[in-house]
ZADONU-426006 format. One record per residue: x, y, z of N, C-alpha, C, O in turn; residue number from 1; residue in one letter. Coordinates in pm, whole numbers, plus 32768, in hexadecimal, padded with zeros to 4 digits. Layout:
BEGIN
<pt n_px="X" n_py="Y" n_pz="Z" ca_px="X" ca_py="Y" ca_pz="Z" c_px="X" c_py="Y" c_pz="Z" o_px="X" o_py="Y" o_pz="Z" num="NUM" residu="A"/>
...
END
This chain:
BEGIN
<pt n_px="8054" n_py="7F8B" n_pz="8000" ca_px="8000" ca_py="8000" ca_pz="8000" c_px="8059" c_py="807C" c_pz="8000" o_px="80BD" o_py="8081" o_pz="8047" num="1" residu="X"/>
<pt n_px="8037" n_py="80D8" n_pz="7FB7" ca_px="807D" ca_py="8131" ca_pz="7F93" c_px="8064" c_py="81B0" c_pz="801C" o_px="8035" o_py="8180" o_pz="8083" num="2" residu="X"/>
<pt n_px="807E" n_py="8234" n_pz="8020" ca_px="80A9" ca_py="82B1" ca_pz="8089" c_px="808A" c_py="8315" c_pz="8047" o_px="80CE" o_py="834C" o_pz="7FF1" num="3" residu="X"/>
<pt n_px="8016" n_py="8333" n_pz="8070" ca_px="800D" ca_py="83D4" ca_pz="805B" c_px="8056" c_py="841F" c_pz="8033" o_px="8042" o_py="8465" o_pz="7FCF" num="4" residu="X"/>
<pt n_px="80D3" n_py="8420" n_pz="808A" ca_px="812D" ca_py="848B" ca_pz="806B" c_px="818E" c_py="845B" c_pz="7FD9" o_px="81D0" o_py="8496" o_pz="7F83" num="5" residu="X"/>
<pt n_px="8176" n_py="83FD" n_pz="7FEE" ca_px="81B2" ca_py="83BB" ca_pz="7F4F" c_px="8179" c_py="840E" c_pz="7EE0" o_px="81CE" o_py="8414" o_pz="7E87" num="6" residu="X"/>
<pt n_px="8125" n_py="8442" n_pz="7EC6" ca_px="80DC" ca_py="8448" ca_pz="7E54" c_px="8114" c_py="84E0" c_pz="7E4D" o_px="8111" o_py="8534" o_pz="7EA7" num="7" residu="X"/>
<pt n_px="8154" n_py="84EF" n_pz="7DA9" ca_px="818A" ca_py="8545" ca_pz="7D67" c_px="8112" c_py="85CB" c_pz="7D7C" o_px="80A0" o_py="85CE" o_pz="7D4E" num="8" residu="X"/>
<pt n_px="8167" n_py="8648" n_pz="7DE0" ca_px="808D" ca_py="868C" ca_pz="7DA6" c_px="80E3" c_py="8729" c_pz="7D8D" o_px="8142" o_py="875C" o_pz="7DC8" num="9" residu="X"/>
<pt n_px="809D" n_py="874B" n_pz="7D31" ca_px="80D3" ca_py="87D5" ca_pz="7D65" c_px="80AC" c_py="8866" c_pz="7DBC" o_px="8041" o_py="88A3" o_pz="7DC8" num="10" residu="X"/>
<pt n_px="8104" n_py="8875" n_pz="7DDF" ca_px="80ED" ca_py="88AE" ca_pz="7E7D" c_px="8087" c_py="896C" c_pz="7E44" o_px="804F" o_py="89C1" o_pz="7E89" num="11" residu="X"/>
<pt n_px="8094" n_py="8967" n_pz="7DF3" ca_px="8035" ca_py="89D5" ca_pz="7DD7" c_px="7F9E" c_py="89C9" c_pz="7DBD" o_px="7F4C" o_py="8A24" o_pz="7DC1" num="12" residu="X"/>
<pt n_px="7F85" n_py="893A" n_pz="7D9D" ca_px="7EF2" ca_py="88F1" ca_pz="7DB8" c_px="7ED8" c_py="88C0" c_pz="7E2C" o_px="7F19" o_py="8874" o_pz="7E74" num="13" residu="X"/>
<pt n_px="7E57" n_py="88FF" n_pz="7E3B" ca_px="7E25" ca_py="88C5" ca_pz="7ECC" c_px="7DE0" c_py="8839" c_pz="7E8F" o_px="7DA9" o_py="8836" o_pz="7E20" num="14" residu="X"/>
<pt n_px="7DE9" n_py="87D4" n_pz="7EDB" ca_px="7D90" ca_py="8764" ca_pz="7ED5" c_px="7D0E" c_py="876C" c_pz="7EDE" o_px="7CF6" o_py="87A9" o_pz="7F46" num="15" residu="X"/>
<pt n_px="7C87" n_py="8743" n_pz="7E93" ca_px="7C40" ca_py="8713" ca_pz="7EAA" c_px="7BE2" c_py="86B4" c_pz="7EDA" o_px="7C0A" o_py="864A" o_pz="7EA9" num="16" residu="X"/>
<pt n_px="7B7D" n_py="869B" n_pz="7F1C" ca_px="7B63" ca_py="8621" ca_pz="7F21" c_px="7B2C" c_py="85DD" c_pz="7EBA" o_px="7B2F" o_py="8629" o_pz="7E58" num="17" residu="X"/>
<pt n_px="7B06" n_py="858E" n_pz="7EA4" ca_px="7AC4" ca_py="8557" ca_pz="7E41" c_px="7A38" c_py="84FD" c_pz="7E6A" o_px="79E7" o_py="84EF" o_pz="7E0F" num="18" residu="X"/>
<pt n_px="7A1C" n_py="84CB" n_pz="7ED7" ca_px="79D1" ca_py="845F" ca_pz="7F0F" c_px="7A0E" c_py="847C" c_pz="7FAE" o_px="7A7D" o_py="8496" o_pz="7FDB" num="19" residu="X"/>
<pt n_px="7995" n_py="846B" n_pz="7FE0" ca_px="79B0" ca_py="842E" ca_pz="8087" c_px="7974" c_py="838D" c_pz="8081" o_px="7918" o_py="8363" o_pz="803C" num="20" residu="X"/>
<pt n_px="79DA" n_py="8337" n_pz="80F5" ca_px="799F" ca_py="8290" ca_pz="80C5" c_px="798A" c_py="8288" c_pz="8144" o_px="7933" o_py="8233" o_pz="8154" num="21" residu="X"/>
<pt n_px="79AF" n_py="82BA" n_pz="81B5" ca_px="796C" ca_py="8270" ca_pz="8242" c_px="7974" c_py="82F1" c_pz="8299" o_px="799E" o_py="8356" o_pz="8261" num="22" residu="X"/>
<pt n_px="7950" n_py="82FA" n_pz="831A" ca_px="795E" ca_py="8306" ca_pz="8384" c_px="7963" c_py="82BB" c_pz="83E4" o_px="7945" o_py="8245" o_pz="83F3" num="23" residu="X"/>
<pt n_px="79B2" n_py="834C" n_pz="8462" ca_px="79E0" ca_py="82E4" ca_pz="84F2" c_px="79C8" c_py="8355" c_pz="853E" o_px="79BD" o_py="83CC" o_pz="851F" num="24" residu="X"/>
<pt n_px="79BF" n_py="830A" n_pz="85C6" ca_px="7A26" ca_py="8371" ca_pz="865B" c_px="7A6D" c_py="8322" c_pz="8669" o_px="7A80" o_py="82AA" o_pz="8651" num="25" residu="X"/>
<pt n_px="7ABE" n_py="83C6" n_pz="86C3" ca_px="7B2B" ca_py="8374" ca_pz="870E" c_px="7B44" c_py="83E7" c_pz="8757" o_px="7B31" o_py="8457" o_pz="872A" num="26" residu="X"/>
<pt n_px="7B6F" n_py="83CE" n_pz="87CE" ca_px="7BA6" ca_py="83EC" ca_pz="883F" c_px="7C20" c_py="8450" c_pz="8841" o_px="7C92" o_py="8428" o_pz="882D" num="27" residu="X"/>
<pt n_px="7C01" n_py="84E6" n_pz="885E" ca_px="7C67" ca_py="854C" ca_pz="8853" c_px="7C5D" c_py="858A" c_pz="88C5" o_px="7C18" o_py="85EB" o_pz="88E6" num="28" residu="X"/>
<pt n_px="7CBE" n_py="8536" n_pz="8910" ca_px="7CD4" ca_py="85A2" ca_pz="89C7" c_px="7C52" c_py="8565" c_pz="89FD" o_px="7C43" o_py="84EC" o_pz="89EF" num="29" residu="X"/>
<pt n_px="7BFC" n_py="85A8" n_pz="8A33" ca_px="7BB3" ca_py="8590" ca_pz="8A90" c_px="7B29" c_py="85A1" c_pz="8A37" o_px="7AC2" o_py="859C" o_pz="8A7B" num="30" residu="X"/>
<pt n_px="7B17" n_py="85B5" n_pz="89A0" ca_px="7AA3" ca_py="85BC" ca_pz="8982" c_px="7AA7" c_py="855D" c_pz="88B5" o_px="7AF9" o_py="8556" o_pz="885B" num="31" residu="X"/>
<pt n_px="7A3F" n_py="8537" n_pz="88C6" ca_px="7A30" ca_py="8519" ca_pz="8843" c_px="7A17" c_py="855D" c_pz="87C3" o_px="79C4" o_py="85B8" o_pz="87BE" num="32" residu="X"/>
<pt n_px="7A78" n_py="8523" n_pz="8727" ca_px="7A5C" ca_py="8562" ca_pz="86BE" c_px="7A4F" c_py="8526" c_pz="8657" o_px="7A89" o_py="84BA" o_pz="864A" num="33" residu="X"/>
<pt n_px="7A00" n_py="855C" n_pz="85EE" ca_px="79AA" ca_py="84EE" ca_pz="856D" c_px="7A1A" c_py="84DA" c_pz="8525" o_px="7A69" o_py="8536" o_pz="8537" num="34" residu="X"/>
<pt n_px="7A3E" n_py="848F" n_pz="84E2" ca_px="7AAA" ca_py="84A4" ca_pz="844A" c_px="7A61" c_py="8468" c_pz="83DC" o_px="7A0E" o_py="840E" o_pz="83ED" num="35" residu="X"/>
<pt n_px="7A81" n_py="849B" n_pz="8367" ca_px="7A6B" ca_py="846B" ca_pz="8313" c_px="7AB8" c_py="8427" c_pz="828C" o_px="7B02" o_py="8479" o_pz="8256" num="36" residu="X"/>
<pt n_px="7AB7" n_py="83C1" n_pz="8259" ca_px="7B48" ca_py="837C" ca_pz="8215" c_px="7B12" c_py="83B1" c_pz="819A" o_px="7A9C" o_py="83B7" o_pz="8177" num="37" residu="X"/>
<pt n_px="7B89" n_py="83DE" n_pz="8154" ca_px="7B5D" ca_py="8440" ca_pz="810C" c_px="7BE0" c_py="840A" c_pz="805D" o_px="7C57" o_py="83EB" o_pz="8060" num="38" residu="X"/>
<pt n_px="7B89" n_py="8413" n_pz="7FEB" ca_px="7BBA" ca_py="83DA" ca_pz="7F6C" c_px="7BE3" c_py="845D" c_pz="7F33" o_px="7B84" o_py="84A4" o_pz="7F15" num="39" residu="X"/>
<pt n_px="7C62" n_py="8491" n_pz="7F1C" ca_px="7C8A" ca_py="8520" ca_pz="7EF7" c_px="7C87" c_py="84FA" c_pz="7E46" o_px="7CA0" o_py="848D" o_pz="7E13" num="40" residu="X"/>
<pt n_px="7C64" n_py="856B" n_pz="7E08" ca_px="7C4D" ca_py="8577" ca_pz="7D49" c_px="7D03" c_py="856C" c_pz="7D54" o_px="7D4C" o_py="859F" o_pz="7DA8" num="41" residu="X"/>
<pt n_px="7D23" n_py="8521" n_pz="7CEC" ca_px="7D84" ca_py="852E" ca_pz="7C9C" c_px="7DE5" c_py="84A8" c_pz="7CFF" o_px="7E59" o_py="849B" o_pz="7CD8" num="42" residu="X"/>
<pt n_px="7DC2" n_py="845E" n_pz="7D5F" ca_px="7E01" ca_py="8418" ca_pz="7DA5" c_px="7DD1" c_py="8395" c_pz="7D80" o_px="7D60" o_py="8383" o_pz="7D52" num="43" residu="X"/>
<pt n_px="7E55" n_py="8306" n_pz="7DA0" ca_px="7DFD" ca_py="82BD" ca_pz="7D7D" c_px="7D8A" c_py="8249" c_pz="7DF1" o_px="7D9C" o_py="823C" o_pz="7E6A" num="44" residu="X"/>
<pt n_px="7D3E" n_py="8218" n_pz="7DB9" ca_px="7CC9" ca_py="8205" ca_pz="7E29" c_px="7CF9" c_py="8183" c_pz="7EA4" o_px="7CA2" o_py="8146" o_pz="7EE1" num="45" residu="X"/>
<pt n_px="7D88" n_py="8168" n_pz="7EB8" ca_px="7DAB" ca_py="8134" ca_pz="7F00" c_px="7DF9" c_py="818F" c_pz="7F88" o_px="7E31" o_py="8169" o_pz="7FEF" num="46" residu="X"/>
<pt n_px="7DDE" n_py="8207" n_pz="7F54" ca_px="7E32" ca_py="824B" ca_pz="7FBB" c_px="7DB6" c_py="82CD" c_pz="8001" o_px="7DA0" o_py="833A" o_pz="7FCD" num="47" residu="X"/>
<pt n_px="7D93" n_py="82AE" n_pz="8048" ca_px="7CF3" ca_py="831F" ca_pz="809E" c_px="7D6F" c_py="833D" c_pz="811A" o_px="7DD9" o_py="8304" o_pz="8135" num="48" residu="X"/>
<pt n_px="7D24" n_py="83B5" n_pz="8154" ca_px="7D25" ca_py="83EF" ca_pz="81DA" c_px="7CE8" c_py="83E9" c_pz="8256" o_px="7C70" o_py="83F0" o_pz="823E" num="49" residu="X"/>
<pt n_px="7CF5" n_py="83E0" n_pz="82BA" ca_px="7C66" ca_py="83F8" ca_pz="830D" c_px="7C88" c_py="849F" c_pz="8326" o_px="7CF7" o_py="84D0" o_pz="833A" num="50" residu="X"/>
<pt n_px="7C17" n_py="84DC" n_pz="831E" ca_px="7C39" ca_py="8574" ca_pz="8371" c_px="7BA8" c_py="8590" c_pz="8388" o_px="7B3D" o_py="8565" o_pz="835E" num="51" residu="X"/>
<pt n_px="7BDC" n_py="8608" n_pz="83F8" ca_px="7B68" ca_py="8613" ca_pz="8442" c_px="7AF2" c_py="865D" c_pz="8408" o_px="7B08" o_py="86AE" o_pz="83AE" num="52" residu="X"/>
<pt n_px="7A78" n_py="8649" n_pz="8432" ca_px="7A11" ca_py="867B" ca_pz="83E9" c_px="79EB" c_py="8723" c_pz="83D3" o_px="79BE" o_py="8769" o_pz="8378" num="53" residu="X"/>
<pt n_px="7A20" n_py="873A" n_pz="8473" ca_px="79EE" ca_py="87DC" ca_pz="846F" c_px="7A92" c_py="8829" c_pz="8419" o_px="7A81" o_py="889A" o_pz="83EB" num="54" residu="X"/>
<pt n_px="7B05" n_py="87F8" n_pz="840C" ca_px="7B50" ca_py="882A" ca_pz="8394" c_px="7B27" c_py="881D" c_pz="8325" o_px="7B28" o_py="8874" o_pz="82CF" num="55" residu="X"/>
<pt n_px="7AFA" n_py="87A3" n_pz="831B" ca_px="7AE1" ca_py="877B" ca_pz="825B" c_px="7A71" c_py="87F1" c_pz="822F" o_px="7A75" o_py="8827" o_pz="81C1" num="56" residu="X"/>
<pt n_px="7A04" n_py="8813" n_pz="829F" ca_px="79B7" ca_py="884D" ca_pz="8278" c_px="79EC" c_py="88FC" c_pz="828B" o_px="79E1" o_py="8948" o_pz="822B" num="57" residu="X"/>
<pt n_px="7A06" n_py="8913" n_pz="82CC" ca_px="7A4A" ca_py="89B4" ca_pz="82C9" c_px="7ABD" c_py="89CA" c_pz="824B" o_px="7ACA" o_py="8A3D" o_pz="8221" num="58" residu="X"/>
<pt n_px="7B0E" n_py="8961" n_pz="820F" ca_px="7B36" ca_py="896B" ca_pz="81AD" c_px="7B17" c_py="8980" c_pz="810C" o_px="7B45" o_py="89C6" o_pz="80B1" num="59" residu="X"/>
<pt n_px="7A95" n_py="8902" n_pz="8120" ca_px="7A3C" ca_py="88DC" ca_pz="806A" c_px="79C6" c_py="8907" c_pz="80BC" o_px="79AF" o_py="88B2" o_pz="8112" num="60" residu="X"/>
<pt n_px="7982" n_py="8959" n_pz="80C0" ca_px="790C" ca_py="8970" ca_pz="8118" c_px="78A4" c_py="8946" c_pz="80AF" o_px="7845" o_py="8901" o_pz="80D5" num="61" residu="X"/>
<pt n_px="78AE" n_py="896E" n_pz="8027" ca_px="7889" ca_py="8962" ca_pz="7FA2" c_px="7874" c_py="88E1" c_pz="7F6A" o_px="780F" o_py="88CC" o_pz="7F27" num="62" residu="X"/>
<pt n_px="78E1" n_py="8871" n_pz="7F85" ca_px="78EC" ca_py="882C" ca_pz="7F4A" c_px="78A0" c_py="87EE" c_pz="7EEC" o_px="7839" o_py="882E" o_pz="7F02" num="63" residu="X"/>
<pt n_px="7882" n_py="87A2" n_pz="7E94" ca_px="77E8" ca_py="874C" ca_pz="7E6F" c_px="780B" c_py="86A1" c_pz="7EB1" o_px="77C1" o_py="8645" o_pz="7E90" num="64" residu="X"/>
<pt n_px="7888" n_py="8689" n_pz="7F11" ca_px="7896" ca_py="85E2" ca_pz="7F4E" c_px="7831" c_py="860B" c_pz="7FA5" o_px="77C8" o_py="85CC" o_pz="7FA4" num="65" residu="X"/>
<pt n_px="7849" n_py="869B" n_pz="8017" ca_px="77D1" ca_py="86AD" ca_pz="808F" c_px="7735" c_py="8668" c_pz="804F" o_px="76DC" o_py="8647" o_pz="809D" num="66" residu="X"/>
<pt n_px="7725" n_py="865A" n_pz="7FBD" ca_px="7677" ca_py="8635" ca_pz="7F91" c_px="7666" c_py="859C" c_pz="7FB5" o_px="75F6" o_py="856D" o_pz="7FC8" num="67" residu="X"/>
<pt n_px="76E1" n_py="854D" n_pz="7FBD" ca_px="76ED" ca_py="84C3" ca_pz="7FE5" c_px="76EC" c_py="848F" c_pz="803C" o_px="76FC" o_py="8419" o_pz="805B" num="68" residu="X"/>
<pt n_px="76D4" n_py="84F9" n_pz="8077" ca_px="76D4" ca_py="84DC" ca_pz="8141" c_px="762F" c_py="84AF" c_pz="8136" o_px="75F1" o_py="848F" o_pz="819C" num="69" residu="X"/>
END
């Protein structure tokens, strides 16, 4: 399985997502937070993220993956 950071990107493009495929919690300090595993455009579909929900959304607030929720 390939690394995120592996993947050639260039640093003047921001990533997109492309698809969200799951959610989770998990446990940060003393309180809980959602994540969501997340399929970035231009990556390939063996390599997702988890990140957290209230970033993903203050970032792509827009997105059209948020319609897949």
């Amino acid at each position: 399985m390939e690394d995120i950071a592996s993947v050639l990107v260039d640093h003047m493009t921001v990533l997109q997502p492309e698809q969200f495929l799951s959610s989770r919690m998990v446990s940060k300090g003393a309180s809980a937070v959602s994540q969501i595993q997340v399929q970035w455009e231009g990556c390939p579909s063996t390599m997702t993220t988890w990140e957290e929900t209230e970033d993903l959304h203050r970032r792509f607030p827009t997105h059209p993956a948020w319609g897949q929720a």
